[in-house]
N, C-alpha and C positions, 0 to 999 in steps of 0.2 A: 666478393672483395671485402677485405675487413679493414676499416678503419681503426687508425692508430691515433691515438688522444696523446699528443704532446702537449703540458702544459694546460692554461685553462684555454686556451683560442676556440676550442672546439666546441665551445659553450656558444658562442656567437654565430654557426652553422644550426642548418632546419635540416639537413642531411648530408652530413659530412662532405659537401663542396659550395654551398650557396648559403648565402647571408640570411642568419633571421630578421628579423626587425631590430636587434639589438645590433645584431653586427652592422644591417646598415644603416644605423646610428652611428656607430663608431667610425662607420666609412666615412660618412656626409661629413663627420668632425674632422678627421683626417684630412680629406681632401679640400675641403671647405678654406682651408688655412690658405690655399697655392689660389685661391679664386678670386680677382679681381677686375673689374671695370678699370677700360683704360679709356679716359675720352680721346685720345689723340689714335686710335685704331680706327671711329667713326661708328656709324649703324651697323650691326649685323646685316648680313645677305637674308636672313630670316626675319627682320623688320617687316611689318605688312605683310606676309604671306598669309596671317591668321588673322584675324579681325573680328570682332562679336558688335553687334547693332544693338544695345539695351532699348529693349520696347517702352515707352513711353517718356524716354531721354533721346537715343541718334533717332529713331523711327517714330511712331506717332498713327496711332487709329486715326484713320480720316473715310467717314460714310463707309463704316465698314470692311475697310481695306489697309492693310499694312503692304506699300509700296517701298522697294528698294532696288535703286541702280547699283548697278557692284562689278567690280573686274573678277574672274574665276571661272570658277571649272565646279564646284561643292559646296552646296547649303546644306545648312544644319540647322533642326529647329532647339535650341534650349529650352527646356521644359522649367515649367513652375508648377507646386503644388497647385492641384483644381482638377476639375474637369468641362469638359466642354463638346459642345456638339462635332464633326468633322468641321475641318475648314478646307475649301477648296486652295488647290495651290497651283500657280502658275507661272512659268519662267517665259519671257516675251512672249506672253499670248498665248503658250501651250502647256498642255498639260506634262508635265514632266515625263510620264508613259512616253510623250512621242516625239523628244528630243535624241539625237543620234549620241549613242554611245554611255548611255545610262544602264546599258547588260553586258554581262560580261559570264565568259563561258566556264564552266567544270574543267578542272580537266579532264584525259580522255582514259586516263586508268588508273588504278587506284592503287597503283606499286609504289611503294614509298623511296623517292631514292633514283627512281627509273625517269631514263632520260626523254626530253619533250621536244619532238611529238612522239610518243610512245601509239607505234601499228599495234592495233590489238585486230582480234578476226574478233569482228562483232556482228556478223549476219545483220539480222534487220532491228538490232536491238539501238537505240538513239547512245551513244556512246556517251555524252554528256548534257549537262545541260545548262542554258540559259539564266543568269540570276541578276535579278532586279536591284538597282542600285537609286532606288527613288520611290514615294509615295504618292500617287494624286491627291489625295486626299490627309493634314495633318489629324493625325488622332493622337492625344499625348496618352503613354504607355502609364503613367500614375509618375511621381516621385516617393521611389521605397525608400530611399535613403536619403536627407537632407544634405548628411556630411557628401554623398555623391554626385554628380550632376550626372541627369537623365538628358539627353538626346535624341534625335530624328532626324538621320539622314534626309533631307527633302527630295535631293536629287544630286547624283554622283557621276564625275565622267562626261559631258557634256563639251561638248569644244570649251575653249579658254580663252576669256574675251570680255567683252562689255553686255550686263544682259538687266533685266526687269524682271526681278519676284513681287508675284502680287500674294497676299495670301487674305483669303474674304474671311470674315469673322466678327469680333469685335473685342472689347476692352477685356470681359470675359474670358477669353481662349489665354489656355493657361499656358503661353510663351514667353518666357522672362528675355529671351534675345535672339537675333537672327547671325549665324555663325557662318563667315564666308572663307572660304578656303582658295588663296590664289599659288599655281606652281610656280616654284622657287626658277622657274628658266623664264617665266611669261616676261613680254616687255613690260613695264611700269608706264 
């Protein structure tokens, strides 16, 4: 395919159909003009669906336990620069490992495009597999980049509901916040 340079526009493309960083500059300015707050529309439907607990403001070490009640289905640990021993983590009373619905499968072939459930003849080969959507154990990955925020899925997938994270540690364990994720259909 050859691309045709009409003009300077094509200076704002990283491959003649997608924004560089300059063009989507020029977008955000562009579109940013049509963008306004209306208070008489009310709350977004996406109000509270996301929430962040900053540790040592909403949550609080107490005898070595960061406790929190939460409506959802997805915790997140925010990381802070440090390092720290594992901390054990537990959603009412269980280890995350053995909450229903914290795995979720592969698919079952690897045709890009091809429809699901795709029959393959797989003899006694395991067709897919199982993938973890949760850690027992927080261990924070480091913060490589400042400007970036690092993460830790705690545990993903769980019924959607009222629950209890406990996570043992203390003031040391390098979590700047606990990141609740409730679906956008759950009752409030």
């Amino acid at each position: 395919m050859k691309i045709v340079r009409h003009g300077e526009g094509w200076r704002l493309l990283r491959d003649g159909v997608h924004l560089n960083d300059q063009g989507c500059n020029v977008m955000a300015e562009i579109v940013g003009g049509y963008l306004r707050y209306d208070p008489d529309l009310g709350d977004s439907l996406a109000e509270g669906l996301v929430r962040d607990y900053r540790v040592g403001e909403d949550v609080r070490w107490n005898d070595g336990l960061i406790v929190l009640e939460f409506d959802g289905n997805r915790v997140d640990a925010v990381c802070k620069e440090g390092s720290g021993p594992p901390a054990v983590v537990k959603i009412d009373g269980r280890r995350p490992s053995e909450l229903p619905g914290v795995l979720s499968l592969t698919r079952t072939t690897s045709y890009p495009g091809s429809g699901w459930p795709c029959i393959l003849r797989i003899g006694c080969e395991k067709p897919w597999q199982a993938v973890p959507h949760f850690v027992d154990e927080f261990v924070s990955p480091g913060v490589k980049d400042p400007a970036a925020e690092t993460t830790v899925t705690l545990a993903q997938g769980f019924p959607n509901g009222r629950h209890r994270l406990e996570i043992a540690g203390g003031p040391n364990l390098p979590i700047a916040a606990v990141r609740v994720y409730r679906p956008p259909l759950a009752e409030k």
